[in-house]
GULUMLUM-217453 format. One record per atom (N, C-alpha, C, O, CB): residue number from 1; atom name; x, y, z. Coordinates in nm, 3 decimals. Glycine has a CB too. Layout:
# GULUMLUM-217453
<site i="NUM" at="CA" px="X" py="Y" pz="Z"/>
...
***
This chain:
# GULUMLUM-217453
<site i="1" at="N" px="0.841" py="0.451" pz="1.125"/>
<site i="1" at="CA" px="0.798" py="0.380" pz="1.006"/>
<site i="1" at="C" px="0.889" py="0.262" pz="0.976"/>
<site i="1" at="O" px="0.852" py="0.147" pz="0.950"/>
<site i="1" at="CB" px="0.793" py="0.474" pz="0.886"/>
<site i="2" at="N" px="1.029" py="0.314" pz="0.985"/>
<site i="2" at="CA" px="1.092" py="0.172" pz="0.966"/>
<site i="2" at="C" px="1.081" py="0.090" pz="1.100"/>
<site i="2" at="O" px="1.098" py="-0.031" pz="1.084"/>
<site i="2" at="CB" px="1.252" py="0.184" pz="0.922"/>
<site i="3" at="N" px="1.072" py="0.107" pz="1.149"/>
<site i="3" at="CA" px="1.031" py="-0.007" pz="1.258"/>
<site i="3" at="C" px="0.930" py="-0.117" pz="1.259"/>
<site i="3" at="O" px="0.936" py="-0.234" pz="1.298"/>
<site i="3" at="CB" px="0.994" py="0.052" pz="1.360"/>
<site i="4" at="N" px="0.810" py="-0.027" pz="1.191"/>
<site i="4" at="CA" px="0.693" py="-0.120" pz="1.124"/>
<site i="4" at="C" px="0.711" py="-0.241" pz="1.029"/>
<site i="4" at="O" px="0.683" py="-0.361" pz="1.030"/>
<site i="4" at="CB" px="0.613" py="-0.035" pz="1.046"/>
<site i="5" at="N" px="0.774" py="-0.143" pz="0.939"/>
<site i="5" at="CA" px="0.841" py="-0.214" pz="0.810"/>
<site i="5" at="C" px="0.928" py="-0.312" pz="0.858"/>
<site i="5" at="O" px="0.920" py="-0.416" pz="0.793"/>
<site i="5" at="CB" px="0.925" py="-0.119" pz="0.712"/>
<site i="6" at="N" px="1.011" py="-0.315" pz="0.952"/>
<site i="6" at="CA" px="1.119" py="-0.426" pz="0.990"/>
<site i="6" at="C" px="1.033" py="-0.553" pz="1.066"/>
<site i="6" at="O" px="1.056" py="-0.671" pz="1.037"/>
<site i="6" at="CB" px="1.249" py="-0.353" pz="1.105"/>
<site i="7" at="N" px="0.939" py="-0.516" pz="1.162"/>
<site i="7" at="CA" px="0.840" py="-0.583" pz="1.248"/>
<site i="7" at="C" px="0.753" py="-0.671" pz="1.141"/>
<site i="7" at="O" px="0.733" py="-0.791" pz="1.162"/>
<site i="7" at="CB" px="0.744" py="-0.467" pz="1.338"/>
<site i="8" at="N" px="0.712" py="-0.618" pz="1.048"/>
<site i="8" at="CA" px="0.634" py="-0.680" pz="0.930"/>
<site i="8" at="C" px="0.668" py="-0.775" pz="0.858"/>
<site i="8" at="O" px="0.612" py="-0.882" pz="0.837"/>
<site i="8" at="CB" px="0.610" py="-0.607" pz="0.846"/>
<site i="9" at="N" px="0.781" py="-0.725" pz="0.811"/>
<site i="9" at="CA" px="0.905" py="-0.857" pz="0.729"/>
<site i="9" at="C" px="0.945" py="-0.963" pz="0.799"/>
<site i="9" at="O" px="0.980" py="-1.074" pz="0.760"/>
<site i="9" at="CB" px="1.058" py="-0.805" pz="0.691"/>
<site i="10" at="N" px="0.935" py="-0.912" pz="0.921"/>
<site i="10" at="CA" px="0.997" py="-1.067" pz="1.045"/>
<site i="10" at="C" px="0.855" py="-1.113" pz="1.072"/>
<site i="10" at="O" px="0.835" py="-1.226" pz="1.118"/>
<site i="10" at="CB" px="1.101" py="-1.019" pz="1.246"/>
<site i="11" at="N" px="0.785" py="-1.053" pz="1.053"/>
<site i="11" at="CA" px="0.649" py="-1.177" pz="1.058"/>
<site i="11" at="C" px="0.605" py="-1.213" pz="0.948"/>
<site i="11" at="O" px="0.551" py="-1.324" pz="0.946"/>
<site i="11" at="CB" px="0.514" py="-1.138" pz="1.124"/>
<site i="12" at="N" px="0.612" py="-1.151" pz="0.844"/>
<site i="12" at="CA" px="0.589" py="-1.276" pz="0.749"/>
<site i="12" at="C" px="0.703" py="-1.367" pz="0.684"/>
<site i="12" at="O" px="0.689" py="-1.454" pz="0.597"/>
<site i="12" at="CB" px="0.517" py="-1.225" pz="0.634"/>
<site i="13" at="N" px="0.820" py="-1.325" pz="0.749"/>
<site i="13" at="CA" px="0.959" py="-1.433" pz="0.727"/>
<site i="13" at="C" px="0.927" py="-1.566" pz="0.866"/>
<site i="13" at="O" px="0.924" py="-1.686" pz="0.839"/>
<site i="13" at="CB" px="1.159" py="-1.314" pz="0.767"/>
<site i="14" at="N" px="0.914" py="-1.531" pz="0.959"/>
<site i="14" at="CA" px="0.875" py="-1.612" pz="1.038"/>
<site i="14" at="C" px="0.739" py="-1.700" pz="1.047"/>
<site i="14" at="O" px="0.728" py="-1.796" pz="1.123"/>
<site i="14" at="CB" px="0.891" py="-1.548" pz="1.123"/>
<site i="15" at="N" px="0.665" py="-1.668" pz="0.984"/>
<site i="15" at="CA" px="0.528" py="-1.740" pz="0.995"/>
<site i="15" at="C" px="0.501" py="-1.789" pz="0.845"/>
<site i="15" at="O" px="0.422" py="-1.881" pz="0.821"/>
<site i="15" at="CB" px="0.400" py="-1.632" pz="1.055"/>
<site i="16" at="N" px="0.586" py="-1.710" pz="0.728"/>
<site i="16" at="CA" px="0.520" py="-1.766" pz="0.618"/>
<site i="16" at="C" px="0.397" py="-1.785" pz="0.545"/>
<site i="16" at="O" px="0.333" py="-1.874" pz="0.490"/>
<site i="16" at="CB" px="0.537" py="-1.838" pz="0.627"/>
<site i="17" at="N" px="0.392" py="-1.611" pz="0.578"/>
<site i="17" at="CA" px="0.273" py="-1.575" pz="0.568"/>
<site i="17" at="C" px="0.289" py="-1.468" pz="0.402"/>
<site i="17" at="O" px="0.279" py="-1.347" pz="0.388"/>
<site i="17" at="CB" px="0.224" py="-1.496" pz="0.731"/>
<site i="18" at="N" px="0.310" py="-1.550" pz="0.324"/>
<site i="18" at="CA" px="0.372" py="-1.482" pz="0.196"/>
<site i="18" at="C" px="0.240" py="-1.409" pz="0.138"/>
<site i="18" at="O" px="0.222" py="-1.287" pz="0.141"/>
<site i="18" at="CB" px="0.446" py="-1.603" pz="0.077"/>
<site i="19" at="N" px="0.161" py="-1.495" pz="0.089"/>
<site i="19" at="CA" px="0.009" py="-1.471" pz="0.047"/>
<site i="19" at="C" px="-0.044" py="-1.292" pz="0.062"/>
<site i="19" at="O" px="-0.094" py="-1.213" pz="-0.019"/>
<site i="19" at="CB" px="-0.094" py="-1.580" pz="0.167"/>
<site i="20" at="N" px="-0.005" py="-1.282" pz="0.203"/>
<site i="20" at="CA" px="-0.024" py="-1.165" pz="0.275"/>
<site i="20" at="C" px="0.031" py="-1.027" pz="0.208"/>
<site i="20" at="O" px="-0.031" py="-0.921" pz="0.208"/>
<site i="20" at="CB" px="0.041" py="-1.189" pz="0.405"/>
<site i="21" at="N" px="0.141" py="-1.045" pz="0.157"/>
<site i="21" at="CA" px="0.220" py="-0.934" pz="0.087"/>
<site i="21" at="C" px="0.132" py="-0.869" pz="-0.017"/>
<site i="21" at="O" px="0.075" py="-0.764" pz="0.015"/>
<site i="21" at="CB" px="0.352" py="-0.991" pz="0.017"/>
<site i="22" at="N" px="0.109" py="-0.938" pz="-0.186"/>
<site i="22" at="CA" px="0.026" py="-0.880" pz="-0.220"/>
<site i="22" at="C" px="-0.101" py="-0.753" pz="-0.151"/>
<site i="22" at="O" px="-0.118" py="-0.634" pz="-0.175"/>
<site i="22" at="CB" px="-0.001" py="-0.974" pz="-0.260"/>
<site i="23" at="N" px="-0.163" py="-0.839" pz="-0.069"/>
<site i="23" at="CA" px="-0.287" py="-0.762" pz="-0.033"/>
<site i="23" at="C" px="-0.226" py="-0.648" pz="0.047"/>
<site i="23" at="O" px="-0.304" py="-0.553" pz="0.056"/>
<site i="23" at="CB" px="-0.403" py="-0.851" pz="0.053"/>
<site i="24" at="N" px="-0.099" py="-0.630" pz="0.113"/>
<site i="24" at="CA" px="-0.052" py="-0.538" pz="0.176"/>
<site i="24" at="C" px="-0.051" py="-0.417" pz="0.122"/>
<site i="24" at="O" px="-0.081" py="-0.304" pz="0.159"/>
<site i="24" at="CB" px="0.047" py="-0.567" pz="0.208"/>
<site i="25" at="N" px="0.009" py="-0.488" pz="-0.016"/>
<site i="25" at="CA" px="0.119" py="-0.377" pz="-0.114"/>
<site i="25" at="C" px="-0.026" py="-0.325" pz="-0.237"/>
<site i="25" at="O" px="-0.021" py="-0.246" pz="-0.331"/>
<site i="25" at="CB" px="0.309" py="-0.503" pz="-0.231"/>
<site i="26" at="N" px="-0.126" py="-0.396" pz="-0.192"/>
<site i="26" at="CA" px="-0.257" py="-0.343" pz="-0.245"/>
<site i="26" at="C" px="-0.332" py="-0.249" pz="-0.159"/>
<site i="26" at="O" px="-0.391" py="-0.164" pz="-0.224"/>
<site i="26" at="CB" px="-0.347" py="-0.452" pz="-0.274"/>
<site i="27" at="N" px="-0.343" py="-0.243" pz="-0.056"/>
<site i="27" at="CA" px="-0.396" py="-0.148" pz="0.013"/>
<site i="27" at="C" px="-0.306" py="0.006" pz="0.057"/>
<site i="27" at="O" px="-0.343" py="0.119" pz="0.089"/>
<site i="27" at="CB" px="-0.438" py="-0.226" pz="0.126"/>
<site i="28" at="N" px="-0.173" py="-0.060" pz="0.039"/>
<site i="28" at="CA" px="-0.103" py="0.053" pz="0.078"/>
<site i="28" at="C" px="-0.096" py="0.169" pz="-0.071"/>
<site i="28" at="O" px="-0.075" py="0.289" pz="-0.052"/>
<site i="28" at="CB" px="0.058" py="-0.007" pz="0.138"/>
<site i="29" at="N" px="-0.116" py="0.113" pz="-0.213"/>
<site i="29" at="CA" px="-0.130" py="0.145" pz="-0.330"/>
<site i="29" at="C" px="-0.261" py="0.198" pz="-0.313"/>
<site i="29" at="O" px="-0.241" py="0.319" pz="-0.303"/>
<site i="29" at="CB" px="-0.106" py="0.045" pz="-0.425"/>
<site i="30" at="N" px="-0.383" py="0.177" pz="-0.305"/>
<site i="30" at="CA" px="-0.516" py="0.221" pz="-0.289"/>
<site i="30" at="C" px="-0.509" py="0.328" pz="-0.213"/>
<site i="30" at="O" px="-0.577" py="0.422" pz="-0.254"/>
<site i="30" at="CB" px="-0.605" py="0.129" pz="-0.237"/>
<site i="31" at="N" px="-0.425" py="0.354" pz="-0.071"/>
<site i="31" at="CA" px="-0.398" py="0.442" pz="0.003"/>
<site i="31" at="C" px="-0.346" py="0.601" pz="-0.053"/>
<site i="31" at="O" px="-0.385" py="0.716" pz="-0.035"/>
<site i="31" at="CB" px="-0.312" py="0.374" pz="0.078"/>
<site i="32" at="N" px="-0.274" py="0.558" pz="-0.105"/>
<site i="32" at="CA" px="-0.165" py="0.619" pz="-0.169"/>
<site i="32" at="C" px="-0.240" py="0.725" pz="-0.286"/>
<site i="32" at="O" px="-0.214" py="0.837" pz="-0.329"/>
<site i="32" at="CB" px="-0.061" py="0.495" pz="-0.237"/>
<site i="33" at="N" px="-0.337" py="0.630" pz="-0.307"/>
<site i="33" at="CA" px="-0.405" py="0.721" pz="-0.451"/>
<site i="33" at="C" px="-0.521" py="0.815" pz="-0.393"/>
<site i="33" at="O" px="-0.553" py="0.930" pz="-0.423"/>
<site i="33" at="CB" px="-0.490" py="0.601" pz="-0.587"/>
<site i="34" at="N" px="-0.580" py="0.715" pz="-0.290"/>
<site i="34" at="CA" px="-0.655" py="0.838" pz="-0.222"/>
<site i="34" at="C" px="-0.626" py="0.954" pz="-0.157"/>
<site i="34" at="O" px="-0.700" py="1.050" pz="-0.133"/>
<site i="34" at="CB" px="-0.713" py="0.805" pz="-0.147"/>
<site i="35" at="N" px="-0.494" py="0.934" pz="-0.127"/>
<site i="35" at="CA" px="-0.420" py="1.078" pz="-0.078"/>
<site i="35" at="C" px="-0.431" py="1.155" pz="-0.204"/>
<site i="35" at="O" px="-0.514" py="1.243" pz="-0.229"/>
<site i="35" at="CB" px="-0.243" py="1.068" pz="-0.024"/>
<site i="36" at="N" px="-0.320" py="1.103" pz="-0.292"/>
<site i="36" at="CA" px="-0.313" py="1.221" pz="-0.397"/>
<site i="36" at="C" px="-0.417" py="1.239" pz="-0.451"/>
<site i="36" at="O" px="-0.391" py="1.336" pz="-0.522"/>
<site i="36" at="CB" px="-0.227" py="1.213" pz="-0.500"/>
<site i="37" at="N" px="-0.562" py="1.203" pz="-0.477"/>
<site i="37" at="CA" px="-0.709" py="1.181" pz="-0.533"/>
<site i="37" at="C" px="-0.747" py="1.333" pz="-0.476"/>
<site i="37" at="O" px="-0.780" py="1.435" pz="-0.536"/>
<site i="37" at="CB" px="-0.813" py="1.025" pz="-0.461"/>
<site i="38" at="N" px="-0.733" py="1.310" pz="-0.365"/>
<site i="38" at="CA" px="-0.766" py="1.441" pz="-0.283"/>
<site i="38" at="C" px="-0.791" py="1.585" pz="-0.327"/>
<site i="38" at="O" px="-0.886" py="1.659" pz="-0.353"/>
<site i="38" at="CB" px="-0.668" py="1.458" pz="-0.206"/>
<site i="39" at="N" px="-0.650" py="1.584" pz="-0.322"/>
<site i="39" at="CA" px="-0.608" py="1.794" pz="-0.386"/>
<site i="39" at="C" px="-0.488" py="1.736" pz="-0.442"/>
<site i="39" at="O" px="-0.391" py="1.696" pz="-0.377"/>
<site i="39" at="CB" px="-0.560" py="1.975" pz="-0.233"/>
<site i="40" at="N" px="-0.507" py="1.734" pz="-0.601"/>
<site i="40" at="CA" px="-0.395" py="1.728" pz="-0.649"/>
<site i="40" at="C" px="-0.420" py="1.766" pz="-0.810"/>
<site i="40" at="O" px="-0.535" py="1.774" pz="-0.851"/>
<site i="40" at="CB" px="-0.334" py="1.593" pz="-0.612"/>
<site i="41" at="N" px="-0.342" py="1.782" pz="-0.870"/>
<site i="41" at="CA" px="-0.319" py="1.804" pz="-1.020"/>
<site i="41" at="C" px="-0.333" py="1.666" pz="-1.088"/>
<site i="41" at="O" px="-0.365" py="1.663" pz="-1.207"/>
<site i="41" at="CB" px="-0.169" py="1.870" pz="-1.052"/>
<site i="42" at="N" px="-0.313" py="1.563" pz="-1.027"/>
<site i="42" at="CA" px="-0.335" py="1.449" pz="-1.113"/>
<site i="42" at="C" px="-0.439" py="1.368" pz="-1.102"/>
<site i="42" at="O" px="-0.459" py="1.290" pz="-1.195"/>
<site i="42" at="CB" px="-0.242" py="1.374" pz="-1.109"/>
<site i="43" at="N" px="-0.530" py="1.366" pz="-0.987"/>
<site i="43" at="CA" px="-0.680" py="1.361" pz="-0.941"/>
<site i="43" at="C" px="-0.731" py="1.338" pz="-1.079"/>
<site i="43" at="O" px="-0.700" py="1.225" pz="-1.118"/>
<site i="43" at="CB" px="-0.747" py="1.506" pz="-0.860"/>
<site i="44" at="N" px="-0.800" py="1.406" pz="-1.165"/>
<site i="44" at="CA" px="-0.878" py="1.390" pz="-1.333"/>
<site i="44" at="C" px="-0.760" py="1.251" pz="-1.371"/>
<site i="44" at="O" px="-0.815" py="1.179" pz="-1.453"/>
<site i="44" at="CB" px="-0.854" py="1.588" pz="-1.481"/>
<site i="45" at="N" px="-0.635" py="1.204" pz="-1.339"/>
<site i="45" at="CA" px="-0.608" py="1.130" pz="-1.384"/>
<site i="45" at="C" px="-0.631" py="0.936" pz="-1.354"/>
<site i="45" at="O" px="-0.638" py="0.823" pz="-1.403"/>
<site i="45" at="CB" px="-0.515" py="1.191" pz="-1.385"/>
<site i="46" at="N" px="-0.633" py="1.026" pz="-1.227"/>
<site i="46" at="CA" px="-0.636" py="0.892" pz="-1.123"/>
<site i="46" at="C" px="-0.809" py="0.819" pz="-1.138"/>
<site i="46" at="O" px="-0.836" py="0.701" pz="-1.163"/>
<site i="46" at="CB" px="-0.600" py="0.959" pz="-0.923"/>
<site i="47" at="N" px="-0.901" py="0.931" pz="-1.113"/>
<site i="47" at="CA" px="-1.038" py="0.902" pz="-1.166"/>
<site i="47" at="C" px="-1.038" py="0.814" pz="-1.312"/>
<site i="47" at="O" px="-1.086" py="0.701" pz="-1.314"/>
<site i="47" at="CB" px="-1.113" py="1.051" pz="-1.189"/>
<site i="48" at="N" px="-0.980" py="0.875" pz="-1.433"/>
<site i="48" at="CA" px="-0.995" py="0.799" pz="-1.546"/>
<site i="48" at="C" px="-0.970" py="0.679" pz="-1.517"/>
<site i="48" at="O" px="-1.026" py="0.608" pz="-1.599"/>
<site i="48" at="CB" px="-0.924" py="0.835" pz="-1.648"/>
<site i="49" at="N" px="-0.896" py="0.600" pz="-1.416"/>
<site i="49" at="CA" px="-0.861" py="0.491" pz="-1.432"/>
<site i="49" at="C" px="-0.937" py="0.401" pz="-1.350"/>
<site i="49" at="O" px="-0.910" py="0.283" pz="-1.330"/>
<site i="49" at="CB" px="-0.739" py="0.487" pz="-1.418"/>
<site i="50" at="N" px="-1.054" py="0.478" pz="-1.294"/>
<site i="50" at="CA" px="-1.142" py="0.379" pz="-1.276"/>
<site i="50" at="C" px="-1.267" py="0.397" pz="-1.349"/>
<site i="50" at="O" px="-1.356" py="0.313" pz="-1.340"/>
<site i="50" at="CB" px="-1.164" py="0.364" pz="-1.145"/>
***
């Protein structure tokens, strides 16, 4: 995983591809909720918020 993470940062430090971050750190957040959405105790919470 950190390898990804290090590989990622040097391409958008190198290409300047800033723009990109947001939508990253948006899908990886969307991700994130669908895991816990799943089987979880906070699921009824995560629903309310859409």
């Amino acid at each position: 995983m950190g390898q990804l993470l290090s590989d990622l940062w040097a391409f958008l430090n190198e290409r300047k591809k800033w723009w990109l971050l947001p939508i990253i750190l948006m899908l990886v957040f969307v991700g994130i909720l669908i895991i816990f959405g799943q089987s979880s105790a906070v699921s009824p919470f995560i629903y309310a918020l859409f």
